[in-house]
C-alpha positions in Angstrom: 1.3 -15.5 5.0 4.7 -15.7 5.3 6.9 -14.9 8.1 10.1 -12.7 8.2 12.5 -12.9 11.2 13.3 -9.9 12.6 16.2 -9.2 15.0 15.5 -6.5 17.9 18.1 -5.1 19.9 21.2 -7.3 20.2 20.2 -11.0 20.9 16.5 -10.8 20.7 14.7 -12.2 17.4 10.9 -11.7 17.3 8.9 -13.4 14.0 6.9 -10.3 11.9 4.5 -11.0 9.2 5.6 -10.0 6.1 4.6 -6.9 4.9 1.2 -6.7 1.8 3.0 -5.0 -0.8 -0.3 -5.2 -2.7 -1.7 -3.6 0.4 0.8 -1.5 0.9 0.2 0.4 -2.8 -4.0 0.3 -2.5 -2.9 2.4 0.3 -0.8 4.5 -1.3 -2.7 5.3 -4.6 -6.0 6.1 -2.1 -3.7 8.1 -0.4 -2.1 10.0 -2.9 -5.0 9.7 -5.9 -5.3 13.0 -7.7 -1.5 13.9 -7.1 -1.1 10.1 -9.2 -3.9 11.6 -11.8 -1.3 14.3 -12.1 1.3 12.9 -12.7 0.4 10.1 -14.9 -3.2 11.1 -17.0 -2.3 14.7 -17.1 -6.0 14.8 -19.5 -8.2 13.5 -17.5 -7.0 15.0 -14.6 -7.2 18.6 -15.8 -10.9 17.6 -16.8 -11.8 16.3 -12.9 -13.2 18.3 -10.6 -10.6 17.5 -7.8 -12.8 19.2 -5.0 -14.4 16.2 -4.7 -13.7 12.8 -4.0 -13.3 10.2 -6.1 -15.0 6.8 -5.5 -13.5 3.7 -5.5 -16.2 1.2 -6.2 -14.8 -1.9 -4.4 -18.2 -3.8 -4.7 -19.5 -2.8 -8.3 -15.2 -4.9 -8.8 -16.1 -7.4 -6.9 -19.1 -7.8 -8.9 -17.7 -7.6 -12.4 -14.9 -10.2 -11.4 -17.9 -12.9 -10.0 -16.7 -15.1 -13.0 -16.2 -18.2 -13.6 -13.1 -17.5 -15.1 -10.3 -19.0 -12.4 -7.3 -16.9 -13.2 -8.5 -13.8 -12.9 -9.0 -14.1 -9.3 -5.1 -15.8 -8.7 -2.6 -13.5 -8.8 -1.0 -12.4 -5.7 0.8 -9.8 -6.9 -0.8 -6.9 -8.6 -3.6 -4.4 -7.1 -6.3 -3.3 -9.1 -9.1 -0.8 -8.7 -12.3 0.8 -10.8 -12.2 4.2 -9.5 -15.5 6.1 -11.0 -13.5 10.2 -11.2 -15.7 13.4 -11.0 -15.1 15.6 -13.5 -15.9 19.2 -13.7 -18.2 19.5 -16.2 -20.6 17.2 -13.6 -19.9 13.6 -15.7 -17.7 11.2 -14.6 -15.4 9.2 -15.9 -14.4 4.8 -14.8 -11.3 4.3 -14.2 -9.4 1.0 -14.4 -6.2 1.1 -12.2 -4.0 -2.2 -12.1 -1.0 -2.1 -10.6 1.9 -4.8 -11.2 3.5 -4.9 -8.1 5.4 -8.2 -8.4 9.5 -8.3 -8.3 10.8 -9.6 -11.3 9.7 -10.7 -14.7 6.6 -13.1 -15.2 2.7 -12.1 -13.9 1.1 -13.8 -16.8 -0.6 -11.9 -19.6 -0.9 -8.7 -18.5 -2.7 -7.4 -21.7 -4.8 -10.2 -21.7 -5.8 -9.3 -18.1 -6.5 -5.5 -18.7 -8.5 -6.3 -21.7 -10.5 -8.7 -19.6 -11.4 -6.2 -17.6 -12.3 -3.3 -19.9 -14.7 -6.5 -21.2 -16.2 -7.1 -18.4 -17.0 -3.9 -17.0 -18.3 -2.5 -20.4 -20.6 -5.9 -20.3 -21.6 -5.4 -17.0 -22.6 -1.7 -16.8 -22.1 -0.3 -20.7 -19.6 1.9 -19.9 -15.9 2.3 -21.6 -13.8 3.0 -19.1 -10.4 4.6 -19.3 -7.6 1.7 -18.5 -4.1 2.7 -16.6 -1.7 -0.2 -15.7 1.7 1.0 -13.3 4.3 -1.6 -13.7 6.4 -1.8 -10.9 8.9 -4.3 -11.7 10.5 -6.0 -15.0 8.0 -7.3 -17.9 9.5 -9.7 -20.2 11.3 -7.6 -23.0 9.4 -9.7 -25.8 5.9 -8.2 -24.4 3.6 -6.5 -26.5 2.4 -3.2 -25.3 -1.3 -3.4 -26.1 -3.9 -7.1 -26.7 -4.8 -8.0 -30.0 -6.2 -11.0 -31.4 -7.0 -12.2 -34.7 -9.4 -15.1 -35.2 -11.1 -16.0 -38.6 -10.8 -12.1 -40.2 -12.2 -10.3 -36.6 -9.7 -8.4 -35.1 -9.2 -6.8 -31.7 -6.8 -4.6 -30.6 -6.8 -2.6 -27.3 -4.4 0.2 -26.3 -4.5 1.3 -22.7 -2.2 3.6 -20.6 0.8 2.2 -19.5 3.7 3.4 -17.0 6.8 1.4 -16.4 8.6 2.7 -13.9 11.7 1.2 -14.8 11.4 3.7 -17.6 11.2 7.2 -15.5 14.3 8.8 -15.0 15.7 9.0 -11.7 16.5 12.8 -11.4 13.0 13.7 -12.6 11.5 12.0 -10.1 13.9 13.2 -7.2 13.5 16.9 -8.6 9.6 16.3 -8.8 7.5 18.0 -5.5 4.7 15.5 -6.5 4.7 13.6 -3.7 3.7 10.1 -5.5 7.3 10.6 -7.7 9.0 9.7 -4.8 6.9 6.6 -4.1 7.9 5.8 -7.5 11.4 6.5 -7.2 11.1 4.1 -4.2 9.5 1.4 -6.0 12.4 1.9 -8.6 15.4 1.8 -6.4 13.7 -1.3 -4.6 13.4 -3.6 -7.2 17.3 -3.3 -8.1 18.5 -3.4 -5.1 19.6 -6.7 -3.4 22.4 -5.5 -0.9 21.7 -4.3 2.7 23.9 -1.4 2.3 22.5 -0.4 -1.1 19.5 0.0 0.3 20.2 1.3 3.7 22.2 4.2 1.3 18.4 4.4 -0.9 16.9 4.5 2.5 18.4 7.7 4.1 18.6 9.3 1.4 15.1 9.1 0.2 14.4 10.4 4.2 16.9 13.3 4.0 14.7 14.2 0.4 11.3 13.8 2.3 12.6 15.8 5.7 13.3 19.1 3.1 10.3 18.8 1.2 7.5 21.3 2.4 4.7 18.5 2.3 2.6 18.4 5.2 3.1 16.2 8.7 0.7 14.0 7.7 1.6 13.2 4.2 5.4 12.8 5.1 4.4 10.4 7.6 2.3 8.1 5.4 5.1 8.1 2.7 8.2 7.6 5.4 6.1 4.5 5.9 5.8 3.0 2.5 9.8 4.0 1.9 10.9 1.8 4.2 8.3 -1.0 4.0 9.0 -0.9 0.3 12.9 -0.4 0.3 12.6 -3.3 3.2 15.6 -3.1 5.3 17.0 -6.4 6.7 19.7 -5.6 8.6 19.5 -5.5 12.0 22.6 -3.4 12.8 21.6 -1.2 9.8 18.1 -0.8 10.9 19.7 0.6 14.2 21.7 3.2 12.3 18.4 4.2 10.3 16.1 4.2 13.3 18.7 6.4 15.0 18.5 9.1 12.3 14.8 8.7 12.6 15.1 9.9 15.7 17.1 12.5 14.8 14.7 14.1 12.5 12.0 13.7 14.9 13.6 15.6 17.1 14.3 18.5 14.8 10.9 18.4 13.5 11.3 17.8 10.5 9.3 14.0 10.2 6.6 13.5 12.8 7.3 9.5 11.8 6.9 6.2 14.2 9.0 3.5 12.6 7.6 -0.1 12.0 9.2 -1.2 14.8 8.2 1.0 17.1 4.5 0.5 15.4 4.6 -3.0 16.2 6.0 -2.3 20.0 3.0 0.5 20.8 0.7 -1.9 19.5 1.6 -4.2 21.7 1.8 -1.1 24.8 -1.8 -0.6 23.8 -3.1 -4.1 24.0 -1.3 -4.4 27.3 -2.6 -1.1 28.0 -6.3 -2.1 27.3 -6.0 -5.4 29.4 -4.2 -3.0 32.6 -7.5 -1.1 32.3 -10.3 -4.1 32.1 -8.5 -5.7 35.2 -9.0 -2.5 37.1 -12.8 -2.3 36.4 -13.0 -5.9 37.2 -11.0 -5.7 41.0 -14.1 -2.5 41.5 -16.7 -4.5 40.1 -15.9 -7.8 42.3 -16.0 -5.4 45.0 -19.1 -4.2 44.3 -20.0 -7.9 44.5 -20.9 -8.3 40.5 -20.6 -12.1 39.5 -17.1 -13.5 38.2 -19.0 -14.8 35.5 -20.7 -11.4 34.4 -17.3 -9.9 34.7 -15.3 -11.8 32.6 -18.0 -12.2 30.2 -17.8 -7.6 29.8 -14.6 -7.1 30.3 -13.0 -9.0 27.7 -10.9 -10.9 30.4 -10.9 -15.2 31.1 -12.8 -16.3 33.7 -9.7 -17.7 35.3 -8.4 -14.2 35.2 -10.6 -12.2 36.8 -10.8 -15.1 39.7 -6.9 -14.2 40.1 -8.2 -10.8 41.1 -9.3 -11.7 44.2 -5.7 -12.2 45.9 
C-alpha cells in the first residue's frame, strides 16, 4: 500500500497509509443503501420493503468470481457487491452493484465486466439479477453504453443501469436532502480538482452544507468523514485552517465529527492507553508473586518489559 507523507503541526512529518477509496465507498453504499436505492433505481426501490435489511452476500461473490478467469479478480479500482433486496410483496430481488471508483479515464472493459457478472451469477444460482454500475470518474468518450457481441449470426446485447456522475448537475445535488447526493457531489468535485485551494474551497463548503442539513449526529459524522478522505486535502497549512473550522462547528453543535487526524492520534492515545493499563496489572500481579513468565505471556506485554517492572 502506498504511503502518503503527512505534515503535523509545523515541523513534524509522520508517514500515513493512504487512504482505500474502494473501501472508503463499500462503506458508504452500506451505509447509506436504501437512500442510494432512492436516488438511483427509483423502481425497485419503491417495490422493497425498506423495514428490513438488505443482505449483502459477500460469500455467495466470492463464490461466483472463483474463476479461472485472471482479470476479473485485478482491478484495484472499482467496488462491487451482489446485494440480494427485500421487497414488499415477500420476494426479493439480486442486485449487482459495481462501482468505478478510479480517477481518470481507462479501467478496462467495463461492459465486458458487468456482463460477466450478470453471466456468472445467472450460471451459478439461475437468477437474473438487476445490474447498476456508478461511475465515478471519466470513461473514454468512444465507450459504448451497453455489451454486445456478434459472432457467426448470435447476438448478445445487455443493457444495465448506469450513473455517471460526471453527468449530475451540481445544483441538484447540493439542493438534494438525500444524504448520498452529497457524497456524489463529493466524488464530483474531487475528481476535477487538482489545486490545494480548490479543494480546501470544495472542502468547507461541502461542511458548512452538511452542518445545516437536519440529518442526524451519526450520519453527518460518517459523511464528514468520506468528504474529506475523498476531497483529500494535502496541505498542511490548509489542513490547519479546515481543522480549525472543525472545531468550530463542534463546538456549536452542529457536527459531532473527529477529523482523520485526530482519528489517527486517539488511536494511538488508546494503544498507549491499553499498554498504561496491562503494566498496572502486571506491577500487582508480580506482587502477588505470579511468574514473570505467566505475566507477560496474559498481559500482552514482553517478557523484558514486565521484568522492567520490578525497579
Amino acid at each position: 500500500m502506498g504511503k502518503i507523507e503527512t505534515e503535523i503541526g509545523d515541523s513534524m512529518v509522520q508517514t500515513l497509509e493512504r487512504f482505500d477509496y474502494d473501501g472508503l465507498w463499500k462503506d458508504m453504499i452500506k451505509r447509506f443503501f436504501w437512500q442510494m436505492l432512492e436516488m438511483v433505481l427509483l423502481e425497485l426501490y419503491r417495490d422493497a420493503d425498506t423495514n428490513k435489511e438488505p443482505e449483502f452476500l459477500d460469500k455467495e461473490f466470492r463464490d461466483i468470481l472463483n474463476t479461472a478467469d485472471p482479470s476479473i479478480h485485478t482491478s484495484p479500482h472499482y467496488a462491487d457487491y451482489v446485494i440480494k433486496v427485500p421487497l414488499k410483496n415477500g420476494g426479493e430481488e439480486w442486485l449487482i452493484l459495481h462501482v468505478e471508483v478510479q480517477q481518470g479515464k481507462g479501467g478496462g472493459d467495463l461492459n465486458f465486466r458487468m456482463y460477466h457478472y450478470k453471466s456468472l451469477i445467472f450460471a451459478h444460482y439461475m437468477k437474473d439479477p438487476v445490474a447498476l454500475a456508478i461511475i465515478t470518474g471519466k470513461r473514454p468518450e468512444s465507450e459504448a453504453k451497453h455489451y454486445s457481441h456478434i459472432h457467426y449470426g448470435t447476438e448478445s446485447l445487455y443493457r444495465y443501469n448506469r450513473l455517471t456522475l460526471m453527468d449530475l448537475k451540481d445544483e441538484e445535488l447540493l439542493a438534494s436532502n438525500n444524504p448520498i447526493a452529497l457524497a456524489f457531489y463529493a466524488a464530483k468535485v474531487a475528481s476535477q480538482s487538482k489545486e490545494e485551494l480548490q479543494k480546501y474551497t470544495y472542502l468547507r463548503t461541502l461542511t458548512e452544507l452538511l452542518a445545516d442539513r437536519g440529518w442526524n449526529m451519526n450520519d453527518k459524522r460518517d459523511l464528514m468523514l468520506f468528504l474529506e478522505r475523498i476531497i483529500n486535502l494535502r496541505d498542511a497549512q490548509l489542513r490547519r485552517q479546515y481543522r480549525e473550522y472543525q472545531q468550530k462547528l463542534n463546538e456549536e453543535g452542529k457536527i459531532v465529527y473527529v477529523s482523520v487526524m485526530d482519528e489517527y492520534y486517539l488511536e494511538k492515545a488508546r494503544e498507549e492507553a491499553k499498554q498504561e493499563m496491562a503494566k498496572e496489572i502486571a506491577k500487582n500481579l508480580l506482587a502477588d508473586g505470579i511468574s514473570p513468565d505467566i505475566i507477560a505471556k496474559n498481559a500482552g506485554l514482553s517478557l523484558k518489559q514486565v521484568h522492567s517492572l520490578k525497579n
